[in-house]
FIPAPA-763934 format. One record per residue: x, y, z of N, C-alpha, C in turn; residue in one letter. Coordinates in steps of 0.1 Angstrom, whole numbers, padded with zeros to 4 digits, always signed. Example, Ala and Ser with C-alpha at 12.3 -4.5 7.8 and 13.67 -1.06 7.14 Angstrom:
! residues 2
+0132-0057+0078+0123-0045+0078+0132-0033+0078a;+0128-0022+0071+0137-0011+0071+0129+0000+0079s;
This chain:
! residues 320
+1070+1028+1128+1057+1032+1131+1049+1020+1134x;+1041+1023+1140+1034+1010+1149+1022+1011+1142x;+1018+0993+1141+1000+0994+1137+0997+0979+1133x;+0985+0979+1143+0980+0964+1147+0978+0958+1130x;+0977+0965+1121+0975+0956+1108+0990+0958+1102x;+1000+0965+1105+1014+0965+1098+1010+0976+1085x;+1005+0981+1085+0997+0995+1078+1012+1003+1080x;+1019+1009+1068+1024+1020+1068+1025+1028+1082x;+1007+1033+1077+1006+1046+1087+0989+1040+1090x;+0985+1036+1104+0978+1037+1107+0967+1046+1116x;+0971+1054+1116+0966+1070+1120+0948+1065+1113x;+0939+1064+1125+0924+1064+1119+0917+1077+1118x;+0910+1079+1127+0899+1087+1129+0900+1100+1135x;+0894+1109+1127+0888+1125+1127+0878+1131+1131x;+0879+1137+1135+0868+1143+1135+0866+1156+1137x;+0858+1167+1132+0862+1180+1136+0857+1188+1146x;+0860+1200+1153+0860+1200+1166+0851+1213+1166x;+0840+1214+1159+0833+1225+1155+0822+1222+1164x;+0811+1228+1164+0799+1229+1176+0789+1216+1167x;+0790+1216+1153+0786+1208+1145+0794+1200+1140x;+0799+1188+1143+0809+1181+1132+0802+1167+1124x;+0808+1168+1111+0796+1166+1101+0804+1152+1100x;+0817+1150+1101+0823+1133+1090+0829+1132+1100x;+0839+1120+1099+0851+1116+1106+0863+1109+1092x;+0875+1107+1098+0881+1106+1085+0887+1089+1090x;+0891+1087+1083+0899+1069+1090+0907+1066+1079x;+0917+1062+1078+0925+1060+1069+0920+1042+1066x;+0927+1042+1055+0923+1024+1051+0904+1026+1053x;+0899+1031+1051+0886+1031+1055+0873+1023+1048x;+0871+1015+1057+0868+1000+1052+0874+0988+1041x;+0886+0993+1044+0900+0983+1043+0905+0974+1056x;+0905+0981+1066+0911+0975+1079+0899+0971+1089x;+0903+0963+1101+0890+0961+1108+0889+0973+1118x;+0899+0982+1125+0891+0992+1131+0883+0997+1126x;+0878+0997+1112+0865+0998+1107+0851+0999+1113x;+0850+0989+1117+0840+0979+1123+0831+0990+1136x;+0837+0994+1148+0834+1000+1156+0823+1013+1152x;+0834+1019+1144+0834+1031+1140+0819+1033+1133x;+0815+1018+1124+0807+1018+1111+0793+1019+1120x;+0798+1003+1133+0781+1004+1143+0784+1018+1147x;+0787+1027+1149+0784+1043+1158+0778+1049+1144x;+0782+1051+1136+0774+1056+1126+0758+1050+1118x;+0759+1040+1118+0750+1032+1110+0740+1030+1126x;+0740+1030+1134+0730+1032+1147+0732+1044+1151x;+0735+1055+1144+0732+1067+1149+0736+1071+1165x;+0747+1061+1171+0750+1067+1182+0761+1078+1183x;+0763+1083+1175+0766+1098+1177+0759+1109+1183x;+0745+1110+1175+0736+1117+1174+0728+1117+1187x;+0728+1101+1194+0722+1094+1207+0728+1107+1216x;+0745+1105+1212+0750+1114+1223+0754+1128+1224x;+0748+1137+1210+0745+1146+1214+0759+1152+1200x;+0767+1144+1193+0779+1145+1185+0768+1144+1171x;+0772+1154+1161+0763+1150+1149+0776+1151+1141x;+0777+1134+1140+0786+1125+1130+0780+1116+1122x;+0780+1123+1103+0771+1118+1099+0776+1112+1084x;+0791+1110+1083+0799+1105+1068+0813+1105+1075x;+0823+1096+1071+0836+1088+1068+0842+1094+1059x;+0852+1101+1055+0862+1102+1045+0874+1099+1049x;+0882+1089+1036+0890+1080+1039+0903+1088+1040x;+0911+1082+1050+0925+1092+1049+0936+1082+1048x;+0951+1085+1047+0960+1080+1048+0969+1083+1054x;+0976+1073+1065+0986+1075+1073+0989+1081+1089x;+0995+1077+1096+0991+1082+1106+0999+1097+1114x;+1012+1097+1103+1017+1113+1106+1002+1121+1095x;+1002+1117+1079+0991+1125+1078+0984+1127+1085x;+0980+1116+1093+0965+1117+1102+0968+1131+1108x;+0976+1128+1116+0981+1140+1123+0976+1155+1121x;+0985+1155+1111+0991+1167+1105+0976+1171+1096x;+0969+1163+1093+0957+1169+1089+0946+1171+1102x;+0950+1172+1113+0940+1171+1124+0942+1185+1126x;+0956+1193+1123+0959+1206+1126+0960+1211+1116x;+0962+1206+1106+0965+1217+1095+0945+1220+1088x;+0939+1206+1093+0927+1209+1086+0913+1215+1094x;+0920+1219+1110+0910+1216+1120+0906+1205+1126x;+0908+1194+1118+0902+1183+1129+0908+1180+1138x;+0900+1177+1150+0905+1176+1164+0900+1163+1173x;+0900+1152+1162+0901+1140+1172+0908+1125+1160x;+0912+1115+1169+0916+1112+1157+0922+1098+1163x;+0919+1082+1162+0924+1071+1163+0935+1070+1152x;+0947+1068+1160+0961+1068+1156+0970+1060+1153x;+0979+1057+1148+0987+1045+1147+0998+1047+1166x;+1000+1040+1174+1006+1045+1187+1022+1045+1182x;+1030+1041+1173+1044+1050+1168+1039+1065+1161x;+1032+1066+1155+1030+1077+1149+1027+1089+1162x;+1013+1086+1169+1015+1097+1178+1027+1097+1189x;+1031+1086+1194+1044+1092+1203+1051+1099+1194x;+1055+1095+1182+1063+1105+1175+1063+1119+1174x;+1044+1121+1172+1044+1134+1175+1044+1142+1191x;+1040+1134+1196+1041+1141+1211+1054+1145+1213x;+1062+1137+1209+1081+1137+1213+1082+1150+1205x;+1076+1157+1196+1082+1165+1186+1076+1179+1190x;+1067+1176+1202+1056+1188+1209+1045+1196+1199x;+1042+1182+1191+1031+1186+1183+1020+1185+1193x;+1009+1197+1193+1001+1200+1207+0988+1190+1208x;+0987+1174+1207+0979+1167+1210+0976+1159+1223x;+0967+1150+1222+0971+1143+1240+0966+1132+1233x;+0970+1122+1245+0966+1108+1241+0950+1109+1250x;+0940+1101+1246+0927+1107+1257+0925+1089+1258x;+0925+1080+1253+0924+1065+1255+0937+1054+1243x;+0930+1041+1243+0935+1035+1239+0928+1026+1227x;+0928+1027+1213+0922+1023+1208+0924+1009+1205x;+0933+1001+1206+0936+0994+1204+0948+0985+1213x;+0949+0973+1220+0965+0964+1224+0962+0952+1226x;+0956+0947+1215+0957+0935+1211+0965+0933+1196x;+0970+0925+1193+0983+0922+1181+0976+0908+1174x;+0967+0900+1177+0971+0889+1173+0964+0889+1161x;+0954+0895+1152+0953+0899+1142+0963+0895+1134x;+0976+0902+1136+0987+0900+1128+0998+0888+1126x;+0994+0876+1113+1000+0867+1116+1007+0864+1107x;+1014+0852+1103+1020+0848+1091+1019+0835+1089x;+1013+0835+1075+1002+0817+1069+1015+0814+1060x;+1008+0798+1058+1019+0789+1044+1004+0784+1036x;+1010+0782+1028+0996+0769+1021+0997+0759+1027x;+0981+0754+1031+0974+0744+1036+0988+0729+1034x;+0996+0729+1024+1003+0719+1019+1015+0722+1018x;+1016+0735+1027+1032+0734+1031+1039+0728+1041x;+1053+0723+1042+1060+0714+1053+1061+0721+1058x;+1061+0738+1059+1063+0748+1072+1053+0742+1084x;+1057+0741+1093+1047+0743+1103+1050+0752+1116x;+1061+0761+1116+1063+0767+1127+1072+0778+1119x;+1078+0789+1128+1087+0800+1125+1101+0791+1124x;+1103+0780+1135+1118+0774+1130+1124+0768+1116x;+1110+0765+1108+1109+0756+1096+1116+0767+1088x;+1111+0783+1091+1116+0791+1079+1131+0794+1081x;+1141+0784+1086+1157+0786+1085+1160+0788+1064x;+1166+0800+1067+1173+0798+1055+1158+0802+1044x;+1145+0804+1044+1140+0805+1037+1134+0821+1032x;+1121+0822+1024+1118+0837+1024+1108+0841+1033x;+1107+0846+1039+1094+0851+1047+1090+0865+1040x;+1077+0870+1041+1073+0880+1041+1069+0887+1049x;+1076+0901+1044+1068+0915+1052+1065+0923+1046x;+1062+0939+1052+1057+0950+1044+1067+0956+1037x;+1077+0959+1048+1087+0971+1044+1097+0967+1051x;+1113+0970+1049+1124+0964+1054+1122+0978+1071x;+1117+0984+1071+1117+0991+1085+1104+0991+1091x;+1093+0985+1081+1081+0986+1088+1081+0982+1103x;+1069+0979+1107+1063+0977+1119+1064+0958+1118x;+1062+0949+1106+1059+0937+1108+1077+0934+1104x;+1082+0938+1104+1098+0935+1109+1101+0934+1121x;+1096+0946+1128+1098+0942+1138+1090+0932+1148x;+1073+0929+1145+1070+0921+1148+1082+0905+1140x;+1084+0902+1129+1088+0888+1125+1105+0891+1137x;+1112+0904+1135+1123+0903+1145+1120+0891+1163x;+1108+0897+1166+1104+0893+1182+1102+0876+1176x;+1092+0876+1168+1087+0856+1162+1099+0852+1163x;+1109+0854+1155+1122+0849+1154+1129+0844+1170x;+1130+0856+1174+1134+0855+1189+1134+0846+1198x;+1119+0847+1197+1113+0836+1202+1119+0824+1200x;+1119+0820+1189+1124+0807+1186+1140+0806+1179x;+1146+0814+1190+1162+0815+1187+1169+0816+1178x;+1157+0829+1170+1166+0828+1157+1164+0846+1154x;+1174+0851+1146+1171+0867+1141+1168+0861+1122x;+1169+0880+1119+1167+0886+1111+1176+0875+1096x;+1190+0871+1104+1196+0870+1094+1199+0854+1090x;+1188+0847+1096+1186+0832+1095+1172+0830+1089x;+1165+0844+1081+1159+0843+1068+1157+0850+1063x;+1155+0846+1049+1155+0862+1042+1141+0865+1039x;+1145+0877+1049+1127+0887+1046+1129+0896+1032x;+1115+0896+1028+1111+0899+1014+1105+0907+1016x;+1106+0926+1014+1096+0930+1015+1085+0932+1005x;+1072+0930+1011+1060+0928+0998+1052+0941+0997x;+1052+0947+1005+1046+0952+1008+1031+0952+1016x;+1021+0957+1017+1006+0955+1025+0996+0951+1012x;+0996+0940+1022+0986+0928+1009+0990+0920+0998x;+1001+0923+0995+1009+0918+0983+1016+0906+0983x;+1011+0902+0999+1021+0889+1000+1017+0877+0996x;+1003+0877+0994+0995+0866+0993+0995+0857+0972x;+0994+0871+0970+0999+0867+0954+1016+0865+0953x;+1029+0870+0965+1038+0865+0959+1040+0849+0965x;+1033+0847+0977+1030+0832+0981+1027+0823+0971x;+1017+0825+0966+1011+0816+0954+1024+0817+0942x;+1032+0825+0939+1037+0826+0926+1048+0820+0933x;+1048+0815+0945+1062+0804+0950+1078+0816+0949x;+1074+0828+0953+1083+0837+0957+1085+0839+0974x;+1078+0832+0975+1076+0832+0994+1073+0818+1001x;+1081+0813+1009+1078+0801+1015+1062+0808+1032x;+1067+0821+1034+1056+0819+1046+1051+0839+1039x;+1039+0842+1047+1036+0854+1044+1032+0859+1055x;+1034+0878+1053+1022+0881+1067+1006+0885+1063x;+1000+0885+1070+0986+0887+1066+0978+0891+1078x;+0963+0897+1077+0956+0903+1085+0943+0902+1082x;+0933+0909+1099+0921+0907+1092+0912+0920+1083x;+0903+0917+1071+0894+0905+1070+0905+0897+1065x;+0916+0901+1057+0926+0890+1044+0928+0876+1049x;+0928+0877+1061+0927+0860+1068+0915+0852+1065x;+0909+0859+1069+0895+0850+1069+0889+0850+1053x;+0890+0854+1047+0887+0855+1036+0893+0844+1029x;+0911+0842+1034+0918+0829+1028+0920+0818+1035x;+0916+0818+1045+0915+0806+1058+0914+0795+1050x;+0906+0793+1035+0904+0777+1035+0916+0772+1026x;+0924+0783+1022+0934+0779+1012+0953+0779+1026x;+0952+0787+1032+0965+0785+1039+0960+0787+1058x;+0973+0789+1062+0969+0781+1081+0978+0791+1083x;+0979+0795+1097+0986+0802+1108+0995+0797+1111x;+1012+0802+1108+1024+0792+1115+1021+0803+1124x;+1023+0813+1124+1029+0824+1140+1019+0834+1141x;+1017+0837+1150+1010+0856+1148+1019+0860+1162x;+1015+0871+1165+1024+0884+1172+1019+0883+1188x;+1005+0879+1188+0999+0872+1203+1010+0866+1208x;+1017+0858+1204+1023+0847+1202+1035+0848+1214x;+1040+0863+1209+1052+0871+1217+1044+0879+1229x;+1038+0890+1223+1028+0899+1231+1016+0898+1233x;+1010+0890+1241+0993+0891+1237+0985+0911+1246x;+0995+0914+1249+0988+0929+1250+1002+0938+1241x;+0998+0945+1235+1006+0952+1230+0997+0966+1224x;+0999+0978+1227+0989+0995+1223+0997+0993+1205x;+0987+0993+1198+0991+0997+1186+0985+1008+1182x;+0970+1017+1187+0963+1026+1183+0960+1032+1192x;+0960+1043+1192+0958+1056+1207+0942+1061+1198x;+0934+1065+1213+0925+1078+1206+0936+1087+1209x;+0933+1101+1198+0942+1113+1203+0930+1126+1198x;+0936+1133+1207+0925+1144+1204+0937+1160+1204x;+0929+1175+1196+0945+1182+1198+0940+1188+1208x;+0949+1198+1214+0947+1208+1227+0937+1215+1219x;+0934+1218+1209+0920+1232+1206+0907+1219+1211x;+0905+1208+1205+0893+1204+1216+0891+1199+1225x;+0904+1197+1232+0905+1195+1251+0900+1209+1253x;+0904+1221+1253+0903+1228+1255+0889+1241+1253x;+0884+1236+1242+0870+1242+1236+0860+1238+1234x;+0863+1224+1231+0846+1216+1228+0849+1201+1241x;+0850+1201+1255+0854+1192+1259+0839+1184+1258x;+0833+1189+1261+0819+1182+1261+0815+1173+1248x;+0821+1178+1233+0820+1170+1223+0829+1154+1227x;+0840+1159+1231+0848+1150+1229+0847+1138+1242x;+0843+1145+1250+0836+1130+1263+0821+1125+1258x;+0818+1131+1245+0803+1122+1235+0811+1116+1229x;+0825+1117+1221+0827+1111+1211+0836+1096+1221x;+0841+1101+1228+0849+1086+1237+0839+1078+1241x;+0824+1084+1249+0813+1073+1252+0809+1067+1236x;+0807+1073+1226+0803+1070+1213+0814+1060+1214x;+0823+1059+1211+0834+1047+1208+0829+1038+1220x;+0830+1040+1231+0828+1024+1243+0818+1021+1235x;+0809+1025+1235+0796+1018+1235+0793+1014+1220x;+0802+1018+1209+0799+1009+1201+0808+0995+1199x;+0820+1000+1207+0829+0983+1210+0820+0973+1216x;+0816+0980+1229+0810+0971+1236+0794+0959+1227x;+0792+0971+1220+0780+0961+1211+0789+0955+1203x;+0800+0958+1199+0806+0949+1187+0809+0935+1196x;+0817+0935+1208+0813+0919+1217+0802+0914+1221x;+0793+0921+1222+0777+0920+1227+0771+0908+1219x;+0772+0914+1202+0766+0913+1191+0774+0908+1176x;+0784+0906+1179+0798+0901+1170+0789+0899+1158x;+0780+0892+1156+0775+0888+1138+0768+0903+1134x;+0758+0909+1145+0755+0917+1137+0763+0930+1133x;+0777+0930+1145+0781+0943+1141+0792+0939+1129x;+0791+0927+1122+0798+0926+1115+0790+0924+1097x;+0778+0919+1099+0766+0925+1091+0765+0942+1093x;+0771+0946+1099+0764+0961+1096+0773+0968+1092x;+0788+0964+1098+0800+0966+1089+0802+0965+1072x;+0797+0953+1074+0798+0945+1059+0796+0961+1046x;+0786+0965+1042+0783+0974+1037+0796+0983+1031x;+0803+0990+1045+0814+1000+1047+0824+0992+1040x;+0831+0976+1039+0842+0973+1040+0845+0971+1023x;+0854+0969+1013+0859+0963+1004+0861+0956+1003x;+0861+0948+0992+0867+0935+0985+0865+0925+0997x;+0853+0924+1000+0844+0914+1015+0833+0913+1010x;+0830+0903+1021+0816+0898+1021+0806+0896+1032x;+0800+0897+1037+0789+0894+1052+0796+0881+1054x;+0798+0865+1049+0806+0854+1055+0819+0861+1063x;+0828+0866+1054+0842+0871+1056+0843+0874+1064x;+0836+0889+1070+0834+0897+1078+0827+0895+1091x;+0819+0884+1094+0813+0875+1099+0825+0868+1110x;+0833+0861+1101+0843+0849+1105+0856+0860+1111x;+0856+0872+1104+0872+0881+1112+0862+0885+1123x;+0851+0893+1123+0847+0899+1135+0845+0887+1145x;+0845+0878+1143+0841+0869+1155+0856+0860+1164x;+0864+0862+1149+0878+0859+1155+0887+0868+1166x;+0883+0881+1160+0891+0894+1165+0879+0893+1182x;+0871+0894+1181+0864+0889+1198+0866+0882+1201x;+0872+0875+1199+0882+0863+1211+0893+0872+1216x;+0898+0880+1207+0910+0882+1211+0908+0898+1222x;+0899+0902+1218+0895+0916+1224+0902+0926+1217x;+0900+0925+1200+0911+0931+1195+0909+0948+1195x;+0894+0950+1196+0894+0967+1199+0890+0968+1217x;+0900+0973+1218+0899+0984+1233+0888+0995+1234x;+0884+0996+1246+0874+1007+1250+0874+1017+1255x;+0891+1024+1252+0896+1034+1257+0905+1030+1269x;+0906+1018+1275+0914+1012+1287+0926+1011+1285x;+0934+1019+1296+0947+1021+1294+0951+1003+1307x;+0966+0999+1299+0969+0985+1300+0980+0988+1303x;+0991+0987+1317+1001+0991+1318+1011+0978+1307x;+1012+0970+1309+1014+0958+1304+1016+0960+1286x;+1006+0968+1283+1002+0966+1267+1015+0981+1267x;+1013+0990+1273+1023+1001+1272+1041+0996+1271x;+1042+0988+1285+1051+0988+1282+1059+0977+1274x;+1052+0970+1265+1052+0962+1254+1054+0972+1241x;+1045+0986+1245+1046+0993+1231+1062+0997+1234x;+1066+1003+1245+1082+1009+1248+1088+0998+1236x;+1088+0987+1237+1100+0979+1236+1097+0976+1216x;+1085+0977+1214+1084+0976+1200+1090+0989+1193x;+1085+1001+1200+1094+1016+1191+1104+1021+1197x;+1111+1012+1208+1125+1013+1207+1134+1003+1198x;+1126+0989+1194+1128+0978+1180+1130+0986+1168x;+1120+0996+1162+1116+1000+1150+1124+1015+1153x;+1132+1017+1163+1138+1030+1165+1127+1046+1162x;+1115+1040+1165+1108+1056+1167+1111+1063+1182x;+1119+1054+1187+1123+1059+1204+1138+1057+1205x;+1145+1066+1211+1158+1061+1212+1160+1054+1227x;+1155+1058+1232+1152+1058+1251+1135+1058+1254x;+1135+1047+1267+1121+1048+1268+1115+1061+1278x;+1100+1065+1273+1094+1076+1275+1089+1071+1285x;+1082+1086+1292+1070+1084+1299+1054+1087+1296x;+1051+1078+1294+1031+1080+1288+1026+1089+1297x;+1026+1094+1309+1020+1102+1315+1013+1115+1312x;+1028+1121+1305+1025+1136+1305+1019+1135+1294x;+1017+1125+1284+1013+1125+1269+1000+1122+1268x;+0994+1117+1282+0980+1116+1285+0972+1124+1295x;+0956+1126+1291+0947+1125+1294+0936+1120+1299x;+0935+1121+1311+0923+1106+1312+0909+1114+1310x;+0909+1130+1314+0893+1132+1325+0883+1129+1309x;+0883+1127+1300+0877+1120+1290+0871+1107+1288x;+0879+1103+1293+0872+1085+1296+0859+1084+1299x;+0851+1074+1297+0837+1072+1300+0841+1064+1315x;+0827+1065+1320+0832+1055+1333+0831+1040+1330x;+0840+1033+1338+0843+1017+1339+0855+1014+1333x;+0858+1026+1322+0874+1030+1316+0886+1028+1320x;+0892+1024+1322+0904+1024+1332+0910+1035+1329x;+0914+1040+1337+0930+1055+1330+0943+1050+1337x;+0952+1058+1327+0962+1059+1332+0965+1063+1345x;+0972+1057+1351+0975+1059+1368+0988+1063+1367x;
């Protein structure tokens, strides 16, 4: 399962597909930075601007749950982890892809302490690296780092730590290198350094789809071309305005601070780490090769039929 933070399941955002929709759901919800976007559309009332009345967040988990609670609960829109929804498209669960929430990776990297002799992915011969999960998604990102630098899986030993956990087995000297994300980077920037991140291999790579199900293509389209301009236009203020949309985040997020959140939102706009619905042929067929890595594909697909464009705001790019 794919997901720009190495998240289990990062399946985000809900929303329900009623003539009135009152919350949205987001998993990790103000844990992760697609956060951020999501928080300026609410906290500036651009929902409401466009005619969508989205007015509370409730936090969800996972991105098959995402799913599966989009139909089993009514909700009908929903920023996704992009292994989870091909998964479901392949299985003719009745959704569509309508944009791209996300295909930037470099968020996801892997630190040493400030005072370690690691300085690169080749240093870790023979040593422990950290990941999430022995099948997660950051295996298969450390699989590609490795590669890179002529080496696999079995020239170190990965440790799974699971999400977040790697930082305290670093310190306790159970890990020579770890993976980490944002805010967790910026928050520990002054204690350890960046050997690798995933940019590194892919600098475009789809980790998050919008998805929406066939009952609101089909019944509220008009909601759901408010809710995709709602999303552009609060990315686009999140690069516009990087300190304040990360001051206005601050509030939504956990175990953070306005500095923290400050220093990742400003990092993550370099990178253009949220998309504005723009489909990236390049970033797609980077995702082919990651969920045929992680085996959520046996054979590569075609994104076509799995998409939607007439939802896009204009300046959007669609799928061609």
């Amino acid at each position: 399962m794919l997901r720009t933070l190495a998240l289990a399941a990062a399946g985000v955002l809900l929303l329900c597909p009623a003539a009135r929709a009152d919350s949205i759901h987001l998993s990790h919800y103000g844990e992760v930075m697609p956060t951020v976007p999501w928080a300026v559309a609410l906290s500036r009332h651009m929902f409401q601007e466009n005619g969508v009345d989205v007015t509370d967040v409730i936090s969800s988990s996972g991105g098959g749950t995402t799913i599966r609670n989009m139909l089993a609960g009514g909700l009908g829109f929903g920023e996704v982890a992009a292994g989870a929804t091909v998964s479901a498209l392949l299985a003719g669960v009745p959704v569509k892809i309508v944009g791209v929430g996300a295909d930037d990776v470099s968020e996801n990297v892997w630190v040493v302490p400030n005072a370690s002799p690691i300085h690169g992915i080749k240093d870790l011969k023979g040593k422990n690296m950290g990941i999430t999960s022995p099948n997660g998604i950051t295996t298969a990102y450390a699989t590609l780092l490795l590669a890179k630098n002529g080496m696999t899986l079995k020239d170190v030993n990965a440790v799974p730590v699971g999400t977040g956990a790697g930082i305290a087995a670093l310190d306790a000297g159970k890990l020579d290198a770890t993976y980490e994300y944002e805010p967790l980077f910026s928050r520990d920037a002054a204690k350890y350094r960046i050997i690798a991140d995933v940019g590194d291999v892919y600098p475009k790579l789809v980790s998050l789809f919008l998805v929406a199900t066939q009952d609101i293509i089909d019944h509220h389209a008009d909601q759901l071309r408010a809710i995709m301009l709602t999303y552009k236009e609060a990315v686009d203020f999140v690069y516009a305005h990087p300190k304040e949309a990360a001051d206005i985040a601050t509030p939504y997020m956990v175990s953070t601070n306005q500095d923290i959140m400050e220093r990742a939102v400003a990092r993550l706009a370099k990178f253009r780490a949220w998309d504005d619905g723009s489909f990236d042929k390049t970033a797609l067929d980077n995702l082919q090769q990651i969920l045929l890595l992680t085996g959520d594909i046996k054979s590569k697909v075609d994104f076509k039929p799995m998409v939607d464009n007439r939802f896009l705001p204009a300046g959007v790019k669609p799928l061609d």
